[in-house]
BALOBA-1460 file (C-alpha; in Angstrom, 3 decimals):
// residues 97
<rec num="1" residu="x" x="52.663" y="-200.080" z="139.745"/>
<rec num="2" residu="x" x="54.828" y="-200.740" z="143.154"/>
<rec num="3" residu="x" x="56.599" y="-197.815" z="144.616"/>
<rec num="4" residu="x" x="60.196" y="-199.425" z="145.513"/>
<rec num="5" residu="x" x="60.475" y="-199.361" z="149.226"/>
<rec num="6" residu="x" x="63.122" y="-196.580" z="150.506"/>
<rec num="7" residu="x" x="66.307" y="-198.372" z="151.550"/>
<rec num="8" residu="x" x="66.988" y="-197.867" z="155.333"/>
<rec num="9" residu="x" x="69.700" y="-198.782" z="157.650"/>
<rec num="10" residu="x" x="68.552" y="-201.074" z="160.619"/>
<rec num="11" residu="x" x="68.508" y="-197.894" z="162.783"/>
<rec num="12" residu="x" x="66.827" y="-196.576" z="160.386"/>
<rec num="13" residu="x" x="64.038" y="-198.807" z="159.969"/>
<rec num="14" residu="x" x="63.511" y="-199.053" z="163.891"/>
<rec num="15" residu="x" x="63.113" y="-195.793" z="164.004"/>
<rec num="16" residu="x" x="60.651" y="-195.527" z="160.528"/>
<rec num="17" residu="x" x="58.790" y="-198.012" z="162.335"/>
<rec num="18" residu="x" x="58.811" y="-196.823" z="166.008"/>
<rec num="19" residu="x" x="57.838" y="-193.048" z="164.854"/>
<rec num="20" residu="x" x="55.542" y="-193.799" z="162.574"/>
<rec num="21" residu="x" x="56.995" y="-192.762" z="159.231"/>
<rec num="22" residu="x" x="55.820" y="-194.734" z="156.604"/>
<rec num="23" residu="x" x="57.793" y="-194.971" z="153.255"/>
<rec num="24" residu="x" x="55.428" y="-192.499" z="151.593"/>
<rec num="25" residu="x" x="55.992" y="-189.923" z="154.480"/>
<rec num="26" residu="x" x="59.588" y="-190.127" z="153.773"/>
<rec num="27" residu="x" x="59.481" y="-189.725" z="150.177"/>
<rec num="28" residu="x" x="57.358" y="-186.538" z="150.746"/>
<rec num="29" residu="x" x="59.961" y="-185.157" z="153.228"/>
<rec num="30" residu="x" x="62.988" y="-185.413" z="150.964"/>
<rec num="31" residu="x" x="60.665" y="-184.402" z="147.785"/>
<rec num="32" residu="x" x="59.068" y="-181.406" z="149.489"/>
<rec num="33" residu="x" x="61.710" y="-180.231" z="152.690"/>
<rec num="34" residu="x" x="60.610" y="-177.029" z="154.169"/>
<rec num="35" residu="x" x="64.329" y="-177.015" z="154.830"/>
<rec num="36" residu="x" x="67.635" y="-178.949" z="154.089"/>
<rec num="37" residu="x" x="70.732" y="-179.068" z="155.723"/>
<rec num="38" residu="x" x="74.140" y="-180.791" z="155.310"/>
<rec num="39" residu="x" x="76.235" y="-182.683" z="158.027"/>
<rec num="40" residu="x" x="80.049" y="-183.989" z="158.172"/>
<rec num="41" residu="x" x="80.455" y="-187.108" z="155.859"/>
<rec num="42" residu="x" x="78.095" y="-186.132" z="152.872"/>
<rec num="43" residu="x" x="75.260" y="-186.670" z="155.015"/>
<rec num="44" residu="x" x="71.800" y="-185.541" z="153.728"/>
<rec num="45" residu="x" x="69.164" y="-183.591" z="156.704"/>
<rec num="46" residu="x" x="65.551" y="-183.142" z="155.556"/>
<rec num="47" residu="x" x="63.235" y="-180.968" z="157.335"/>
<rec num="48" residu="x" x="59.135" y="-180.025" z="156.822"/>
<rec num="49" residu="x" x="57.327" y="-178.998" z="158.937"/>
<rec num="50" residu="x" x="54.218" y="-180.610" z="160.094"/>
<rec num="51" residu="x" x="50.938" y="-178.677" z="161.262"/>
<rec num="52" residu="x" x="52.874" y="-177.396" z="164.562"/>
<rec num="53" residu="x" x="55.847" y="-180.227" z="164.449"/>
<rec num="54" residu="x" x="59.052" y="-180.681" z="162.543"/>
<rec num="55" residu="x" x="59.960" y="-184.264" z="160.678"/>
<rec num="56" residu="x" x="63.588" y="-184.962" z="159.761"/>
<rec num="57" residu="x" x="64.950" y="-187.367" z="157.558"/>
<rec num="58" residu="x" x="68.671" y="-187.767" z="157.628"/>
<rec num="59" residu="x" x="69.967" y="-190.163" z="154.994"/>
<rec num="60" residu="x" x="73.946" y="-191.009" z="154.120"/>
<rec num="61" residu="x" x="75.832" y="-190.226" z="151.099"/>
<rec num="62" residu="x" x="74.560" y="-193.333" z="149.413"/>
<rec num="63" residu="x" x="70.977" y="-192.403" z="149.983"/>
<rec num="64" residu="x" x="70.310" y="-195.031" z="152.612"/>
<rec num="65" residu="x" x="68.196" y="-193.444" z="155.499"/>
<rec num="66" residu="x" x="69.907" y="-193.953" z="158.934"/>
<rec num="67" residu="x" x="66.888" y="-192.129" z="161.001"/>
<rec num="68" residu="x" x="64.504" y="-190.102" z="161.936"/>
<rec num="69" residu="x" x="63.302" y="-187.823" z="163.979"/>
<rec num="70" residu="x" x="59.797" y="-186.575" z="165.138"/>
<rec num="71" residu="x" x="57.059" y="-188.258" z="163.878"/>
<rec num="72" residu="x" x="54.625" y="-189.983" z="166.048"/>
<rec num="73" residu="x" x="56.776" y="-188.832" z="169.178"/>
<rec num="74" residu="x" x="56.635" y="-185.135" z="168.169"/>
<rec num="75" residu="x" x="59.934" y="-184.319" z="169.691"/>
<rec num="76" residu="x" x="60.399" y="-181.251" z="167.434"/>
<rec num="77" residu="x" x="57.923" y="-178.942" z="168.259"/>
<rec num="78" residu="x" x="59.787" y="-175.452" z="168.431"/>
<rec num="79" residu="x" x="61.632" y="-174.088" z="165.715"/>
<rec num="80" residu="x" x="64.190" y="-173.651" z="168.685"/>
<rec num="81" residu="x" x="63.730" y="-177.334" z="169.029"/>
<rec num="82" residu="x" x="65.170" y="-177.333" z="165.097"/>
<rec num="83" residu="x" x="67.784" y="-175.068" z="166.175"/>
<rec num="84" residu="x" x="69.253" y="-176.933" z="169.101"/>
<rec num="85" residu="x" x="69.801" y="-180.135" z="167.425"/>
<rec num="86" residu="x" x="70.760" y="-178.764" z="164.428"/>
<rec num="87" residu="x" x="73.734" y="-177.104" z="166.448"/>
<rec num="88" residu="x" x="74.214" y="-180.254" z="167.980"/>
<rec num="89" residu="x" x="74.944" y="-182.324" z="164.957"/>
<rec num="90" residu="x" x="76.436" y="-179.424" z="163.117"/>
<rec num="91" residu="x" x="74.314" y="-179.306" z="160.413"/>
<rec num="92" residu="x" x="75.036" y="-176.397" z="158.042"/>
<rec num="93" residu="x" x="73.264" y="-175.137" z="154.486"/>
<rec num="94" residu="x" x="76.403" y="-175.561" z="153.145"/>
<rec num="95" residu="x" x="77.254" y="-178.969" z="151.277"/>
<rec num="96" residu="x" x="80.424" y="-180.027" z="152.945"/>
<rec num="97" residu="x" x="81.648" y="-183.045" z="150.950"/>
């Protein structure tokens, strides 16, 4: 049995592609966050970490991923990394639509 493919904005898929996050990967990040977070517009943030590195997935209120972040690029490799764009984007553990 297929696994659907995880719907992605263009962005999205660019980025799924250029960092190296396969659909599987994705799936696992949502299913199994180390943490989650909320941002303006009912938008979705998805953390786990990875050995010493942090994935995101950041998906829209429809469920349609728009990026990602880390990956093969391991820009995320501080929690204080985490921090700083999370205060960036203003992502809260609050739900706020």
């Amino acid at each position: 049995m297929k696994v659907p493919t995880i719907p992605k904005t263009i962005h999205g898929a660019r980025r799924a592609d250029e960092r190296k996050f396969s659909d599987e990967k994705i799936r696992d990040i949502i299913e199994n966050p180390s943490f989650k977070f909320y941002q303006a517009g009912g938008i979705e943030v998805y953390v786990k970490k990875s050995g010493r590195y942090y994935d995101v997935i950041i998906r829209n209120r429809e469920g349609i991923i728009i990026t990602e972040i880390g990956g093969a690029d391991k820009s995320l490799r501080s929690i204080k990394d985490l921090q700083k764009i999370a205060k960036n984007y203003g992502w809260t553990t609050i739900p706020l639509n």
